[in-house]
C-alpha positions as CSV (number, residue, x, y, z in Angstrom):
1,X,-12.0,8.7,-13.3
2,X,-9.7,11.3,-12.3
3,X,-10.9,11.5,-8.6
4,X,-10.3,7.5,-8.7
5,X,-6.7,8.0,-9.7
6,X,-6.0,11.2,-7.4
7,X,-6.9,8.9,-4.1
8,X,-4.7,6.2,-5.4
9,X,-1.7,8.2,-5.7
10,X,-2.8,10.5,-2.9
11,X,-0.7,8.5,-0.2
12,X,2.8,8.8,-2.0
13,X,2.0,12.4,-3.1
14,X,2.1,12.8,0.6
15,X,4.6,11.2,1.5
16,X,6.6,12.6,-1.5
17,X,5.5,16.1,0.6
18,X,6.9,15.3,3.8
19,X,10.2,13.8,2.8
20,X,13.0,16.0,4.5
21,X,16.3,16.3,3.1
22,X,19.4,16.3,5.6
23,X,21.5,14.4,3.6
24,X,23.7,16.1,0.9
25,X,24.2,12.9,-1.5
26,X,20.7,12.3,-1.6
27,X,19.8,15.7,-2.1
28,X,22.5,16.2,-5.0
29,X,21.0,12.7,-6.4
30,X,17.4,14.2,-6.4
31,X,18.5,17.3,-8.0
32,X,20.5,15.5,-10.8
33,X,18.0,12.9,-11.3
34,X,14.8,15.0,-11.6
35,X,14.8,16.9,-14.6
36,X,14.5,21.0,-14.1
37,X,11.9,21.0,-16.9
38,X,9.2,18.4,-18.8
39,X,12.1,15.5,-20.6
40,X,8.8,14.8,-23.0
41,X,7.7,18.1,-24.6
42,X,9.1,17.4,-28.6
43,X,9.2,19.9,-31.7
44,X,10.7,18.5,-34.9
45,X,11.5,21.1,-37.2
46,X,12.5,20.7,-41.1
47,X,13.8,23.5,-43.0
48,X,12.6,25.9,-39.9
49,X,8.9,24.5,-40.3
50,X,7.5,22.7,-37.2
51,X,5.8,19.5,-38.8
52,X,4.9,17.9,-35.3
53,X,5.4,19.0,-31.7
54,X,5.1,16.6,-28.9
55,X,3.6,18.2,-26.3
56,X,4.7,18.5,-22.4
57,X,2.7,14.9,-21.0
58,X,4.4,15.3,-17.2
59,X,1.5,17.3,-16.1
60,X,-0.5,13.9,-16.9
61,X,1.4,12.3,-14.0
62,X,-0.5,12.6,-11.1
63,X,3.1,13.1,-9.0
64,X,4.4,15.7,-10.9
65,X,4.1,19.1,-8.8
66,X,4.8,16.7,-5.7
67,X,8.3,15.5,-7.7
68,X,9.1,19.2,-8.7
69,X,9.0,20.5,-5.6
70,X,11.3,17.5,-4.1
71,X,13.7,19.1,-6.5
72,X,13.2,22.3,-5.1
73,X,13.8,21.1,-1.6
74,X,16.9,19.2,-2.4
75,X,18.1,22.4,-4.4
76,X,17.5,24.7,-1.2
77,X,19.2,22.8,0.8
78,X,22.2,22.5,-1.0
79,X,22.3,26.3,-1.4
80,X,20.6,27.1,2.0
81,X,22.7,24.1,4.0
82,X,25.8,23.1,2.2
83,X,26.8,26.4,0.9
84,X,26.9,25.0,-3.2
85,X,26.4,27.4,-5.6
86,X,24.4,25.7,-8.6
């Protein structure tokens, strides 16, 4: 099953690859839009006690190391390019 699902996302993981940035909306966009870390992983505390975590379910998305490192290209060019300091 999970060779089935890696060749259908295969194509836009490489295409989420080879994506260049030379624009510096977009690339602030990308970099406010993806999140630095996983948006899902949960704890819910009471009274200091952890009664359920939640946890991290981006690695389950077969784009996920192809969407962090689009985040990592738009932040290097901003700092490389534009000069921003973030």
């Amino acid at each position: 099953m999970n060779n089935q699902v890696s060749r259908l996302f295969n194509p836009l993981g490489q295409w989420l690859d080879s994506l260049e940035i030379h624009d510096p909306q977009f690339a602030l966009f990308l970099y406010k839009a993806i999140p630095a870390q996983c948006p899902f992983e949960r704890e819910f505390k009471i009274a200091g006690r952890t009664f359920l975590k939640i946890p991290p379910l981006c690695k389950l998305n077969p784009l996920y190391d192809q969407v962090v490192g689009l985040r990592f290209r738009a932040m290097c060019y901003l700092v490389d390019e534009c000069g921003m300091t973030i």
